[in-house]
N, C-alpha and C positions, 0 to 999 in steps of 0.2 A: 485437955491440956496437951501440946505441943511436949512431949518430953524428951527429946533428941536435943534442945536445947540446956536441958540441966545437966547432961553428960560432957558438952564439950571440949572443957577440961580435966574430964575424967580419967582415970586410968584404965575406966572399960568404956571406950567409945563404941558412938552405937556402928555393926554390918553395913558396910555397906556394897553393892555390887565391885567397888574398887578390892574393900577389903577381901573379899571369898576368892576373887581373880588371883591376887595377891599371895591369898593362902596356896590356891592350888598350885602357881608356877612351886613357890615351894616345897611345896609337896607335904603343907601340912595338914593333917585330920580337919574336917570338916564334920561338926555335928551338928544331928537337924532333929527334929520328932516333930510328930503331928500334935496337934492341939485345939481345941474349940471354944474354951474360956478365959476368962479373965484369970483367976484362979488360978491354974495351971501355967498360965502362961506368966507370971508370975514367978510360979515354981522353977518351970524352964530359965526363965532369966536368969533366975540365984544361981541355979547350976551349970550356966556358964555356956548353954546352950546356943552357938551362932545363926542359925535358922531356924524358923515357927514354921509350920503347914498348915494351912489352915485345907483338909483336903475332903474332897467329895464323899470319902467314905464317914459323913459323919451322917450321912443319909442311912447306915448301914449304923455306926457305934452311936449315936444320939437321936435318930429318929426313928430307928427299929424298923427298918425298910431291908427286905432280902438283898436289893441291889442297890447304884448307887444314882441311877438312872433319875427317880422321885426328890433329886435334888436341884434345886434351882438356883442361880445365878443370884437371887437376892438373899434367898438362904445363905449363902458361901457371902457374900457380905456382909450379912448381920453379925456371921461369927467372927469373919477380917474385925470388924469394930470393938466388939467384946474382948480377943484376944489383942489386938492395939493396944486396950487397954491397962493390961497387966505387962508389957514389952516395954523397957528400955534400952537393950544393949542388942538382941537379935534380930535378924533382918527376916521381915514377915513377908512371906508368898501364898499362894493359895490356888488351888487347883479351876480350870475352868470345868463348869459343868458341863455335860453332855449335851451336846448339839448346841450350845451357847456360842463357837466356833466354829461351823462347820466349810470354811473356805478361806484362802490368804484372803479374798476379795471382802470375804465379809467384817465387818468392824463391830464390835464390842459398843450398844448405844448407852450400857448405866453408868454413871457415871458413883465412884466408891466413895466421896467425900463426902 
């Protein structure tokens, strides 16, 4: 479900890159944490939290991996979806994996939808 549309008369409309721009000329507080689930990101939302991370170290905090390296690109997807799922009002990014970029030249083939 699309839920950026049941906010838009909201009082907490959903982040969005305009919004964070907007913050910072102001020069006000930007809050972000990392997060891997739905659950949580959930949590986050209640708390008023403006950025999700969805970030490579969950190769390290949820897959028990010394580095962050054994993380892959569909991995860091699966959890972008999961936590989507629990986000209303925060604007969700996510870290690329390791070697998933390695050139301007090179382009990103998966597509996250």
């Amino acid at each position: 479900m699309y839920t950026q549309l049941q906010l838009r008369d909201s009082a907490r409309p959903p982040v969005t890159v305009g919004t964070l721009r907007r913050m910072k000329e102001q020069g006000e507080k930007i809050a972000s944490i990392t997060c891997y689930d739905a659950s949580f990101a959930a949590l986050t939302d209640e708390a008023g939290v403006d950025v999700v991370l969805v970030g490579d170290s969950l190769g390290m905090v949820i897959q028990g991996h010394d580095t962050t390296v054994p993380v892959t690109l569909e991995h860091i997807i699966y959890h972008c979806k999961a936590v989507a799922k629990g986000l209303f009002r925060p604007f969700l990014m996510a870290d690329m994996p390791f070697m998933t970029y390695t050139s301007a030249s090179r382009r990103c083939r998966t597509r996250c939808a």
